[in-house]
C-alpha positions in Angstrom: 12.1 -17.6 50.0 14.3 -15.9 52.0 14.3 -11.9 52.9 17.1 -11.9 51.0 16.6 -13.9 48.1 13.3 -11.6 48.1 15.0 -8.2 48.0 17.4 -9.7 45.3 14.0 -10.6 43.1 12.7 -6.9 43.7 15.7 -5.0 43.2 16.3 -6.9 39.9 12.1 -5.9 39.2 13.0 -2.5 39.8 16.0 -2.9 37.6 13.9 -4.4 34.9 10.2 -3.1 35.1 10.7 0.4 33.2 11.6 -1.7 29.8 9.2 -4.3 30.4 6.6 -1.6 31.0 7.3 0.3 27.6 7.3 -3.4 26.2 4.1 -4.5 27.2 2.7 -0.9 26.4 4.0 -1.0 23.1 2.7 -4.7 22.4 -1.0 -3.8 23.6 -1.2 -0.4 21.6 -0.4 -2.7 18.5 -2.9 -4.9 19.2 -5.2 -2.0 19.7 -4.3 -1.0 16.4 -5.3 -4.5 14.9 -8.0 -4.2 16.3 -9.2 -1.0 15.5 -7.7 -1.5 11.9 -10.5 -4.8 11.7 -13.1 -2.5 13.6 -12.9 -0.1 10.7 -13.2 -2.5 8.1 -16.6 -4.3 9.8 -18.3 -1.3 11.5 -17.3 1.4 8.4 -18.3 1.6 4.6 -14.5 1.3 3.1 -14.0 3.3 0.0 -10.3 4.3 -0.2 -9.1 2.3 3.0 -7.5 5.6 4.0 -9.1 5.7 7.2 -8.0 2.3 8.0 -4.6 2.9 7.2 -4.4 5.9 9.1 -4.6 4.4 12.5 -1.3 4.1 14.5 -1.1 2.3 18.1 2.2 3.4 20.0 3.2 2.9 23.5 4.6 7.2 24.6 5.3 8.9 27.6 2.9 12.0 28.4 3.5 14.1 31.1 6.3 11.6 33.3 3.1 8.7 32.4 3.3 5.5 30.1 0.3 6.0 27.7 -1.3 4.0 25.4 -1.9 6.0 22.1 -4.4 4.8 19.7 -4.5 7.5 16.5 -6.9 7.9 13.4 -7.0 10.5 10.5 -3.6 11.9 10.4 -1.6 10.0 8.1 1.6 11.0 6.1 0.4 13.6 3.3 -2.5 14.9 5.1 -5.4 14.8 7.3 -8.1 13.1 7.0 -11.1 15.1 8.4 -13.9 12.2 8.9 -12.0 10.1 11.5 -13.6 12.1 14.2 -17.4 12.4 13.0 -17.3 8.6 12.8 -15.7 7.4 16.1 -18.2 10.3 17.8 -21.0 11.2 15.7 -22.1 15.2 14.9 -23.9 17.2 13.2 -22.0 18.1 9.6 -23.3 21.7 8.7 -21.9 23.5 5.3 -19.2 26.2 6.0 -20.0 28.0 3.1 -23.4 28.4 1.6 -26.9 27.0 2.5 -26.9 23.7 2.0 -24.5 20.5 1.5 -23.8 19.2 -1.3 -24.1 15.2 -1.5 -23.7 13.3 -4.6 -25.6 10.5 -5.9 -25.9 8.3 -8.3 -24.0 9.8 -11.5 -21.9 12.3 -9.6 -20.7 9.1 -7.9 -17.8 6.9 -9.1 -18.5 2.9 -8.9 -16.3 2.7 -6.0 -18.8 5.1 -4.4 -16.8 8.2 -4.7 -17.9 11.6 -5.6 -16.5 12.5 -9.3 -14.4 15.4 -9.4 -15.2 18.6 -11.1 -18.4 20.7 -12.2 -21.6 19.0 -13.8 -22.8 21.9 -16.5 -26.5 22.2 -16.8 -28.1 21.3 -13.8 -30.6 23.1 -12.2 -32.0 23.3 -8.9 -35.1 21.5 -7.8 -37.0 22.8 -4.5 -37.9 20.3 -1.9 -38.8 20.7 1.7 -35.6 20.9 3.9 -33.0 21.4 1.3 -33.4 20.7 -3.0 -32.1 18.4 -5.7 -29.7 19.3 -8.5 -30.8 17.4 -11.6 -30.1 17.2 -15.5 -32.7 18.4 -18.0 -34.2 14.6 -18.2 -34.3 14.6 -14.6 -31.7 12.8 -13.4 -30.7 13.7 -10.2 -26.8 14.4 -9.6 -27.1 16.0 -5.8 -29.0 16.3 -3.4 -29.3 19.7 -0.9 -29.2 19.7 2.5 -28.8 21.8 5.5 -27.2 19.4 7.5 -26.7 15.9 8.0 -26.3 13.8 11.5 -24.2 11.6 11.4 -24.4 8.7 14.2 -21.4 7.4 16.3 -19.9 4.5 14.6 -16.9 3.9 17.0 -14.1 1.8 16.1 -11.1 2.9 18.4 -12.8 2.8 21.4 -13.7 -1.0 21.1 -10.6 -1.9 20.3 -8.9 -0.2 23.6 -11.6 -1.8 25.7 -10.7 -5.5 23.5 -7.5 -5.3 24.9 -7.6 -4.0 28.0 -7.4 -7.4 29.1 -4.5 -8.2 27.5 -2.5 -5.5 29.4 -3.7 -7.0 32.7 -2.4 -10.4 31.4 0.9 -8.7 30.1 1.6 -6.9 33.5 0.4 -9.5 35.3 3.1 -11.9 34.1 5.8 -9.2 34.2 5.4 -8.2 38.3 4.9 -12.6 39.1 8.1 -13.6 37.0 9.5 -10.9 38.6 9.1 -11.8 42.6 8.0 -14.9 42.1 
């Protein structure tokens, strides 16, 4: 190749690169989405699917800087507040009053949902570290707690590493068809 022929090839790279850039950015965040989307179905106990469907890959610009953007738990209509306590783990601690409130068993829909409204006639049951709410006949609806950890179950993370190596292969191609 000649000096020529090789400053032609780079000036049409620089020509080209910005859009092929945003192009391979924008295919590798929706991979990481797919991915992250199948992450959530294996590593998570799916209910509703409406932290699954939440997640959004895009390819943006932040600050002058092509990103990678891999988003969970805002979807259209609302938020959904346990994206974050799943991909990092916490500590959930009641905002109001002593303890949490967790249903089981009959305050719990077959899809594994808690039922919505009051349960009349239950009363509290002591046990170390928190309590019970139960019927007459003893069936218990709740049970108390002071808090609850909750460990890391990550599923966006994974998926960014999974393709990392995609990008590579994607950028890869894009600079050697360019100057080869």
């Amino acid at each position: 190749m000649t000096p020529g022929e090789l400053a032609a090839r780079l000036d049409l790279l620089a020509r080209t690169l910005p859009a092929e850039l945003r192009r391979a950015a924008i295919m590798t965040a929706l991979d990481a989405e797919a991915e992250a989307k199948q992450n959530a179905t294996t590593v998570l106990n799916v209910r509703t699917g409406r932290l699954r469907g939440s997640i959004q890959g895009t390819g943006e610009e932040i600050a002058g800087q092509l990103s990678i953007v891999l988003r969970a738990g805002t979807p259209d209509g609302g938020r959904i507040p346990y994206a974050r306590i799943h991909e990092e783990g916490g500590t959930i601690r009641p905002k109001t009053g002593r303890y949490l409130k967790i249903p089981v068993g009959p305050a719990l829909t077959g899809a594994g949902v808690a039922r919505g409204g009051r349960t009349p006639g239950l009363h509290f049951v002591p046990r170390p570290g928190g309590g019970l709410l139960a019927d007459a006949s003893g069936r218990v609806f709740f049970v108390l707690k002071p808090s609850v950890t909750i460990p890391a179950r990550p599923y966006l993370g994974p998926a960014i590493k999974a393709v990392q190596p995609r990008l590579i292969d994607r950028l890869t191609r894009i600079i050697v068809a360019g100057v080869a």
